[in-house]
N, C-alpha and C positions, 0 to 999 in steps of 0.2 A: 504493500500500500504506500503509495508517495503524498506525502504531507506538507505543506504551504508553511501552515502553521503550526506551531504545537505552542499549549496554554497552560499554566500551571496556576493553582490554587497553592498559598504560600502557606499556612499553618499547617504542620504533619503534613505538609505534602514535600515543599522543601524543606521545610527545617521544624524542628521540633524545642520547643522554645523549653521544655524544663529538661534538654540537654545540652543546647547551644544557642548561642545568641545569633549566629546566621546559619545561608546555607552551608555543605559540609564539602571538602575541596573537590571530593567527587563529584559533586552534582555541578557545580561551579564548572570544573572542567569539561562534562559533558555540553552543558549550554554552551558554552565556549565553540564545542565540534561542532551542534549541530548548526549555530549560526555562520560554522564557516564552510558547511554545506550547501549554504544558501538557504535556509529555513528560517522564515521569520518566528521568534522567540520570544512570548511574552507572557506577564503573570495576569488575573482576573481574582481580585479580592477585595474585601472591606476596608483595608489599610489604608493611610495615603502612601505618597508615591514616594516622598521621602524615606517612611519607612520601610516602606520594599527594597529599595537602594541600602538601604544598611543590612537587612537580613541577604538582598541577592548583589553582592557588590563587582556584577560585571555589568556591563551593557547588555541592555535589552530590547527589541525591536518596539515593544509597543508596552504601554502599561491600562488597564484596565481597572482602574481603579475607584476607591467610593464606593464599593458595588456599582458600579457604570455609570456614576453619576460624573466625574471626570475625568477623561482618559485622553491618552498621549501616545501620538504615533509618527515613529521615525522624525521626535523634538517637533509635531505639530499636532496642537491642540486640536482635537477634533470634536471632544463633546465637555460640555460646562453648565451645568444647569445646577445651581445650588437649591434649596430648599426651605419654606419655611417651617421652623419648630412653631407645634403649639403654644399659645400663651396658656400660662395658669399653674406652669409647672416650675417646680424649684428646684430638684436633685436632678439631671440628665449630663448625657453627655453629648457634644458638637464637636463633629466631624468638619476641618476645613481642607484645604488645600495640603497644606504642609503638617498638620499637628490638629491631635484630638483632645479638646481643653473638657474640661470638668468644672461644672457650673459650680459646687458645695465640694466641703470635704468629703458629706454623704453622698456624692455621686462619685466618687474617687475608690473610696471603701469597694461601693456597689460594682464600679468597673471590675475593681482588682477578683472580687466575689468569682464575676459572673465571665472571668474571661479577655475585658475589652480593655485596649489600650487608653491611655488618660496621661497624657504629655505634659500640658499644661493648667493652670486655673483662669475660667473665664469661660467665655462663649464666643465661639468662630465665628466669622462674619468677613465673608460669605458660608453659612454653613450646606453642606452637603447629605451628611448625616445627619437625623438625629437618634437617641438610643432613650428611651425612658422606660422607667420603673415601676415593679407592681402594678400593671394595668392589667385587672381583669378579663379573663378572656370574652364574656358577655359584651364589654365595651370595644372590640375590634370594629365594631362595625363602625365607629365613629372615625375611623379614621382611613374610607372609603379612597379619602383624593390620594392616598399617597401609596406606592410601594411599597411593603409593609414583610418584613421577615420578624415571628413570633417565635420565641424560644417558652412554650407552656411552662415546663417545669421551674424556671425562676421569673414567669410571668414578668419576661422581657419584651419589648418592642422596638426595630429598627423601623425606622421610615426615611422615606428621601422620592424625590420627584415623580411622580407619576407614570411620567412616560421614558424611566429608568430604571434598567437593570441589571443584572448580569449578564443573561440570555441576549438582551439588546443593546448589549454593549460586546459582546463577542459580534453579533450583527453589524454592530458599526466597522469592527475591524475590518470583517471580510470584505466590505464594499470601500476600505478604504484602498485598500489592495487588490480589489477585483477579482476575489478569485471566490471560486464554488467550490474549490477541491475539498476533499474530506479532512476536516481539520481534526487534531491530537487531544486530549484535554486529560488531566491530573487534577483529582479532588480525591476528597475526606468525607466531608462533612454535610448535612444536614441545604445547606445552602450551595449546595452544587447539587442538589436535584433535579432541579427545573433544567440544568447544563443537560447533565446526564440524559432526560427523558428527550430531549429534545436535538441531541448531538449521537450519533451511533458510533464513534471509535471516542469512548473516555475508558481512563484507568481510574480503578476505587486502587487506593491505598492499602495496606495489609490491616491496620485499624477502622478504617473507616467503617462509615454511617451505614447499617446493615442494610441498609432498603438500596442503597446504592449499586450494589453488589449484581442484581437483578438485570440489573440496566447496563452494566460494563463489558468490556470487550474481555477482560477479569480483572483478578485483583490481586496486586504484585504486595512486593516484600513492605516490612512498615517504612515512615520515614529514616527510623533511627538505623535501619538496617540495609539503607539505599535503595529501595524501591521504587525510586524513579530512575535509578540508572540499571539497576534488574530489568526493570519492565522494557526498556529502547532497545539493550541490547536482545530481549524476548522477542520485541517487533525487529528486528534487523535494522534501526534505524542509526546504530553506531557499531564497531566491531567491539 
C-alpha cells in the first residue's frame, strides 16, 4: 500500500509521558526516513503546536492541531477558527495558540486530575479550546453549537468551533495536498474514533481504546515498546 500521508496521535502513540518527556530516538528517527521518502509526516491532537515541537522535536510536514481547530501546513496557516467559552463559568481550562492557561488554581488541580495540560494562569485569547468541569451529562444538550468531546467518567467537556474537528481537519490536509490516496493514521484513545471509523488503514496502539481495535488495520506493540516503529516496518513502509 503506498501512503501520501501518514498521521500520528501524540499521547501513547508517540510518547508516553509517565516515561518520557518526548518522543523516543527510535521513532524520531523513523519520521526522519519516512519524510525522506517523500511522505508527508504529521501529528492530529488536542495539544498546541508548541507542545508537539517539544514532545516531537524534528520537522514535521503539517501539524493538526486544537483538535482541528488550528492547523499548519508546510509553515502555512490553513485553518484558524478560535472559539467562544461559555460565560458563567469559573474553574476551566483555554486552549490558545501557543499554551493552555488555567483560569483558578481549581482548574489546574482538575487539569493535572483529569489528564490535560495547564501551562499557564489566565484565559487564552484567542481561545480555541475550551475544557470545563463536572457538567452533567443530562446538560450536553446545551451545548449543541459547539464540537463537543465528553469524557463521562470525570464528567468532563471539550468544546471548540462547530465546524471543527479532527476528522475535518485531516480533511483539510488532504485537499491541501490534493491527494485521495489512502492515508496512514496512529491512535490510542477514545478521540480517535471518529478517525478510525471513518479512515480504513489506522493503527490502534498495543494499549489502546478497546472499541478501536475493531476498526484497525491491527494493533501493534504499546508506545513504550515502539509500536509505531513495529507497526511500518509490519507494513513494509521502512526496512
Amino acid at each position: 500500500m503506498k501512503y501520501e500521508l501518514i498521521i500520528f496521535d501524540i499521547g501513547k502513540t508517540l510518547y508516553d509521558k509517565n516515561f518520557s518527556a518526548r518522543a523516543s530516538d527510535c521513532v524520531l528517527h523513523d519520521i526522519e526516513a519516512l519524510r525522506k521518502k517523500g511522505i508527508k509526516v504529521g501529528v492530529c491532537t488536542m495539544r498546541t503546536i508548541q507542545h508537539c515541537k517539544k514532545v516531537v522535536p524534528v520537522e514535521l510536514d503539517f501539524y493538526i492541531s486544537l483538535n482541528g481547530s488550528y492547523i499548519i501546513c508546510e509553515g502555512e496557516v490553513i485553518v484558524d477558527k478560535p472559539t467562544l467559552i461559555p460565560l458563567g463559568y469559573i474553574d476551566f481550562l483555554s486552549y490558545g495558540k501557543d499554551f493552555t492557561c488555567y483560569s483558578t488554581e481549581k482548574a489546574k488541580i482538575l487539569a493535572d486530575v483529569n489528564g490535560f495540560l495547564a501551562d499557564r494562569k489566565g484565559v487564552a485569547s484567542p481561545a480555541y479550546n475550551a475544557v470545563l468541569f463536572d457538567i452533567p451529562a443530562d446538560k450536553l444538550s446545551s451545548y449543541d453549537n459547539y464540537t463537543t468531546e465528553y469524557w463521562a467518567n470525570t464528567a468532563t467537556l471539550s468544546l471548540q468551533d462547530k465546524n471543527t474537528s479532527r476528522v475535518i481537519g485531516i480533511q483539510e490536509v488532504l485537499r491541501f495536498y490534493n491527494t485521495k490516496l489512502p492515508l496512514l493514521y496512529f491512535g490510542d484513545g477514545p478521540n480517535d474514533s471518529e478517525i478510525f471509523q471513518s479512515y480504513h488503514d489506522c493503527i490502534c496502539m498495543g494499549d489502546g481504546y478497546l472499541k478501536l481495535k475493531k476498526y484497525a488495520l491491527f494493533q501493534t506493540k504499546t508506545c513504550r515498546n515502539e509500536g509505531v516503529s513495529f507497526a511500518l516496518r509490519k507494513l513494509g513502509l521502512l526496512p
